[in-house]
N, C-alpha and C positions, 0 to 999 in steps of 0.2 A: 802502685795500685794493685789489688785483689783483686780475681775473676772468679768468680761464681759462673760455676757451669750452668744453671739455673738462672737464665738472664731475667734481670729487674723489669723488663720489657720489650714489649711486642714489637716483629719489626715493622719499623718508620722512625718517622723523627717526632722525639719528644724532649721537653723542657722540664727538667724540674733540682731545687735547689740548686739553681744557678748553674745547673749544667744542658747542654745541649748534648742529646742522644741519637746516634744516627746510627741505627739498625739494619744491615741489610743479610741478607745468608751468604755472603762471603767475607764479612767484615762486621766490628761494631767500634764507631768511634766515639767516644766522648771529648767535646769541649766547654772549659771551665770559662765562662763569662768577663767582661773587665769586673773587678780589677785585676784578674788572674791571665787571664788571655794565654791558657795552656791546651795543650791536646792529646790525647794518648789514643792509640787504634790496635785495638787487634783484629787477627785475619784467621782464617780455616787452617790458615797454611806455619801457623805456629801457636804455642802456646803462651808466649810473653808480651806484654802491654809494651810497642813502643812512642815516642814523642814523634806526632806530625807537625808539620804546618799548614793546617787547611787553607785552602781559599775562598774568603769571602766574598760576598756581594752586595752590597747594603742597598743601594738601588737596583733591579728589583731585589728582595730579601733571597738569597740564598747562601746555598753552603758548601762545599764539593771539597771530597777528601780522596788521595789514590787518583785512580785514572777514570770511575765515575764519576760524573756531573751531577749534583742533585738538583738543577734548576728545573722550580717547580712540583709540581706535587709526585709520590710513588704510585706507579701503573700497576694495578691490582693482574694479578692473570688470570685471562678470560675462556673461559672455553671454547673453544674449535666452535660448537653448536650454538652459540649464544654470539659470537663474533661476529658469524655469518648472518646472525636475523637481524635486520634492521624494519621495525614495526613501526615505525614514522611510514617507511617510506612503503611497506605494501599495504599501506592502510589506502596510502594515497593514492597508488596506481593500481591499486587492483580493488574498488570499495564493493565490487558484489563479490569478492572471494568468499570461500569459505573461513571460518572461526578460527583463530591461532589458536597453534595449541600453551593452554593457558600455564601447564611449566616452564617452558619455556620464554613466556613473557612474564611470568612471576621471578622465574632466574634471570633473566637481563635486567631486571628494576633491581634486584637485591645487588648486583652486582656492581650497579651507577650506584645505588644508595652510599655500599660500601668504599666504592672511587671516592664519594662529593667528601665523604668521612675522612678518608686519606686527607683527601687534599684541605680539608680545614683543620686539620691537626696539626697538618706541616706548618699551614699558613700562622695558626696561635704560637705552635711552637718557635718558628724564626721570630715572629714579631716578640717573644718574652727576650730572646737570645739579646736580642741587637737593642732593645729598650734602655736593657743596661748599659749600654757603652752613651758617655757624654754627649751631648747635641753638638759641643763642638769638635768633639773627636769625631763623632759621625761625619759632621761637615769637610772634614779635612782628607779623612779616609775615604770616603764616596768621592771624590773626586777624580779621583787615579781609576784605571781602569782594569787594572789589574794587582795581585799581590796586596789587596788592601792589608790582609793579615800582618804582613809585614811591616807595612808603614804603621797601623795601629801598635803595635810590638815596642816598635821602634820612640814612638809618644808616651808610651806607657810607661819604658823603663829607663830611657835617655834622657838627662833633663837640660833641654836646649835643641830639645827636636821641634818644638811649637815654633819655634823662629826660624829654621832652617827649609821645613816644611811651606811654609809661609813664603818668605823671600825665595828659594830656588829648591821646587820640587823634584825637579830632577833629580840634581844630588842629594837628595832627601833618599830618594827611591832607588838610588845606586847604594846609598850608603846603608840604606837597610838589608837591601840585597849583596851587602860582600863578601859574602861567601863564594859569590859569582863574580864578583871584579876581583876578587884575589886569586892569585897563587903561590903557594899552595893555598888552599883554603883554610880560611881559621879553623880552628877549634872552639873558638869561644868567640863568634861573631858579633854577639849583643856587646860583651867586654868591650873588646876590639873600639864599637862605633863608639859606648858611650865616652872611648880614650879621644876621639876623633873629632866628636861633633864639634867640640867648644873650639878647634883649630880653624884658621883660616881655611876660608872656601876653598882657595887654590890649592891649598897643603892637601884639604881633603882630596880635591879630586887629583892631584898625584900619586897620592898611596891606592886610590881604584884605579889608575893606570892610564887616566886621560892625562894631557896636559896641563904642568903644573902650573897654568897662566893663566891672567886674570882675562886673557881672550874667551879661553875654556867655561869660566866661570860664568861671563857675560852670555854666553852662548848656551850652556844650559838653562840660566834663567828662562830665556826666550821658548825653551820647550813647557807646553801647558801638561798638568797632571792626567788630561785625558791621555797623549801621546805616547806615555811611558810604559814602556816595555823592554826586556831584556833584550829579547833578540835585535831590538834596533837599536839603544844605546850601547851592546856591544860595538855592531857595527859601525854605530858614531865614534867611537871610542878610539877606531881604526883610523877613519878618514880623518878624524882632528888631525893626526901626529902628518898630515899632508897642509901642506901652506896655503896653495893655490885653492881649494877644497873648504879650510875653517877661513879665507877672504872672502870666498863668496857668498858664505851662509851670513856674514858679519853685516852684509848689505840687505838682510831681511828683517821686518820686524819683528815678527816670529817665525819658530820653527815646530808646524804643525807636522802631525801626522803624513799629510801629504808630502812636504818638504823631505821629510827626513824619509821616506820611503822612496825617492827619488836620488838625494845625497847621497846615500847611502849604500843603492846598487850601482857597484860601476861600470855595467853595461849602459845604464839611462844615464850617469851624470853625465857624462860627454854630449849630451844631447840636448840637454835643456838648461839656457839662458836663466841667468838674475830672474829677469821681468817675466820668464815663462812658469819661473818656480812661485811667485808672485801672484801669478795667472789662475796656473792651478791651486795654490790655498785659498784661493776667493771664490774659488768655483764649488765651496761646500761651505756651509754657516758651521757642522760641530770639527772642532780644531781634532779631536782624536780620531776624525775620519778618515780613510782615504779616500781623494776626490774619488768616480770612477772613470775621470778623464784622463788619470793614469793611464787606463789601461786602453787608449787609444796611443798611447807613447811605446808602451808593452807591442801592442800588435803591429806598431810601425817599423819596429826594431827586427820584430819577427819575420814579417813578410821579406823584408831589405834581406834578411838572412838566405829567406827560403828560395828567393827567385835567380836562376843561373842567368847570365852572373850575376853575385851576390851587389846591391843598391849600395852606396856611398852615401852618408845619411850625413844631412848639415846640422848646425848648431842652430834649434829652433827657439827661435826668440816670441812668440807668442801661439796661443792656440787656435788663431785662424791657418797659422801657418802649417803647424802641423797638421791640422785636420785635411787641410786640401793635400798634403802629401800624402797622409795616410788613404785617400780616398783614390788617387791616380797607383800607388802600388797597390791598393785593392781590385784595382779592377784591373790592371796589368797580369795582376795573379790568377784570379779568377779564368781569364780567357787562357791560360797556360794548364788548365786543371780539367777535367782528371786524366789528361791523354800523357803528361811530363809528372803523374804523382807515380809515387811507390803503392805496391800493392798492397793493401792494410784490409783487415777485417775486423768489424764490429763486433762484441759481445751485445747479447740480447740487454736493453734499456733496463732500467730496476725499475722505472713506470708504467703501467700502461697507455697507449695512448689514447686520446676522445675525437671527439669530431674538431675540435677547435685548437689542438694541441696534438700534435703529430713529431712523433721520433724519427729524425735523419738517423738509417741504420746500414747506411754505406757511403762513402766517399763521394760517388757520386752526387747524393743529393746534396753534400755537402757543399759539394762545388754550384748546384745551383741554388741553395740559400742565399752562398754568398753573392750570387750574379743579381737575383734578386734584391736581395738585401742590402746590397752594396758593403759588404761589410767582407772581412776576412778570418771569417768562422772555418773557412777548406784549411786554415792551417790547425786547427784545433784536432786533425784526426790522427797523427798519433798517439793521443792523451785521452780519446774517445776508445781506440784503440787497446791502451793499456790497462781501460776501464775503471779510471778516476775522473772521467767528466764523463757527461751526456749532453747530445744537443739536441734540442726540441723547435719544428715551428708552429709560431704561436699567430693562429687566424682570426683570433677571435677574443675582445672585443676591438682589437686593433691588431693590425699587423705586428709580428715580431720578431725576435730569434730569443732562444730562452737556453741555457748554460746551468744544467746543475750541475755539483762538485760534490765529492767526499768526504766528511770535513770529521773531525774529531766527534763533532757534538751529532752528527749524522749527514744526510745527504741538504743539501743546501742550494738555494740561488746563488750561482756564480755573478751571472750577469742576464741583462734583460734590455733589452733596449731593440726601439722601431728603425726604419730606415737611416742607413748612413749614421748608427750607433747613438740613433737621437734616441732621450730618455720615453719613456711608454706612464701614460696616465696612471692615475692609482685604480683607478678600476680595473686595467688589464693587471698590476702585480697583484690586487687582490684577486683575483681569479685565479692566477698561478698562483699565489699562495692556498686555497682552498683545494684546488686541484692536488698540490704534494702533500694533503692533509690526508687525501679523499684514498680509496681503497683498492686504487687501482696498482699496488706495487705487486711484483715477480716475486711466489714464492721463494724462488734460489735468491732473492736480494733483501734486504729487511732493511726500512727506514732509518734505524741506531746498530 
């Protein structure tokens, strides 16, 4: 491809002759539509066109190339002066004020006009993008949760990928990706797969380095396209070549998100029962979720750790079980805290707090959340500490404990949950979610 120093277009993203344009000031990628499903990207930081693989999204429509996300439409930059005026709201609290001044509310409207403009250019452009590719391509690739790119790729140019896809998506989505189950890594991946596909299942999944048995094979089938992902079928990848390990996942119908997030850390597999792995993928209707009764198994592992001397943890066979355990080394802990913790200091929250939602910003309070709460949030303060999580209590519209996290795509709900880590109505998440929307964040912290 040729660069014209002179870009053909404005940055954002735009659609035309079959290509999708994604403009931003540190980058410009173009990708070519089915039937081509190619991508090339250059950066600031060179002058030559090279071949990505972006990541799609077909439900919702996006597109994301590099270590930016494009999910959703591009945030126009607002000025300091215009940021600060919100003319809703001193209309409403203050109606005998004096007159805005009217540049300033003529520059915030020119500035939403310009947003609403962004964001439906995005919105035509993705919808032209993705129109092209087949309804049942769509259908097959929307499914997986990630790497669609790659499975579309893989349909495109392999032929006997529609059936493989079909019958065991997994290996479908390992064998697109082996670049990453191999070593060394091909050179010619696509080659590679389409030498592969037409071989027996088990053949394949030998040469990506699971077992070459038709145990293997059976046992991928059972994982759904929502569940796939690299970093867990590597990890599965490990535990199959264990006996004891691919018999007891053999005993489930499928193997959700949940299962295999379990299976697959060996600190939890020791701990949870057939019938408790069972337990917890019933305990969530979408398969590519993780329950979050997980992470009542997480925190029971944790406390057993935290308290002198360190708890002997049984092999829990259902989740009435472990809950009353988790709940007896909760409050065991709790009355041991903060007089047997380590001295730890909080970094200032990246939220501000409200009247209904208040930041725990020392150990202390932590310890009496969790006395309150019944819950074992006092173990969460070195991680509060190293200023990858925050904890909040939440008063209002129910009692709560509230967990945000650091997360690639920005600061995020970790966890949320009312007494004894029971789930909280949608009215109280919708309120924390409006609340990390709202404009209370710490200059020194930025939302992304």
């Amino acid at each position: 491809m040729s660069y014209n120093k002179r870009p053909a277009f404005r940055w954002g993203t735009h659609f035309k002759d079959g290509k999708l344009y994604l403009a931003t000031k540190q980058s410009v990628t173009v990708v070519k539509g089915w039937p081509d499903l190619r991508a090339w990207q250059k950066t600031a930081a060179g002058p030559e066109w090279i071949s990505v693989r972006p990541e799609i999204q077909i439900k919702p429509a996006s597109v994301q190339t590099g270590r930016s996300a494009r999910r959703g439409s591009p945030r126009l930059e607002m000025p300091d002066y215009i940021r600060e005026l919100d003319v809703e709201a001193m209309v409403r609290e203050n109606p005998g004020a004096e007159p805005l001044n009217p540049e300033r509310t003529v520059a915030q409207a020119a500035h939403r006009e310009r947003c609403e403009q962004a964001e439906e250019a995005e919105f035509e452009a993705l919808s032209s993008f993705f129109s092209g590719i087949p309804v049942q391509v769509r259908g097959l690739v929307g499914e997986f949760a990630c790497r669609q790119w790659h499975i579309a790729v893989l349909l495109l140019r392999c032929p006997g990928a529609f059936d493989l896809v079909h019958i065991n998506p997994a290996l479908a989505f390992c064998l697109a990706s082996n670049r990453t189950f191999r070593s060394p890594r091909p050179t010619q991946p696509l080659r590679d797969a389409r030498r592969w596909i037409c071989r027996r299942q088990r053949d394949i999944a030998g040469w990506l380095g699971f077992p070459a048995t038709e145990r293997t094979v059976n046992l991928l089938r059972k994982i759904p396209p929502e569940a796939c992902n690299l970093t867990t079928l590597l990890q599965l990848r490990r535990v199959l070549h264990q006996t004891a390990v691919a018999d007891s996942m053999s005993q489930l119908p499928r193997l959700t998100a949940t299962v295999l997030c379990v299976v697959t850390d060996p600190r939890l597999r020791p701990l949870a029962s057939t019938r408790l792995l069972r337990e917890l993928s019933n305990s969530i209707m979408e398969w590519g979720v993780v329950s979050s009764r997980v992470r009542i198994l997480q925190d029971t592992l944790e406390m057993a750790a935290t308290l002198v001397p360190p708890r002997q943890l049984p092999v829990f066979d259902s989740l009435a079980q472990l809950t009353r355990h988790h709940d007896r080394l909760a409050a065991e802990l709790n009355l041991k805290v903060p007089s047997a913790q380590e001295p730890v200091e909080f970094p200032k929250p990246p939220i501000q707090g409200s009247e209904t939602i208040v930041p725990l910003t020392v150990p202390a309070m932590l310890a009496e959340e969790g006395r309150e709460q019944q819950n074992c949030v006092v173990t969460y303060a070195k991680c509060v500490a190293r200023g990858n999580q925050f904890i909040y209590r939440v008063l209002a519209p129910e009692r709560a404990t509230l967990q945000i996290m650091r997360t690639q795509q920005g600061w995020q709900i970790g966890e949320l949950s009312g007494p004894r880590n029971r789930p909280v109505s949608p009215a109280t998440r919708i309120a924390v979610e409006q609340w990390i929307a709202g404009d209370g964040w710490d200059k020194d912290w930025a939302p992304f």
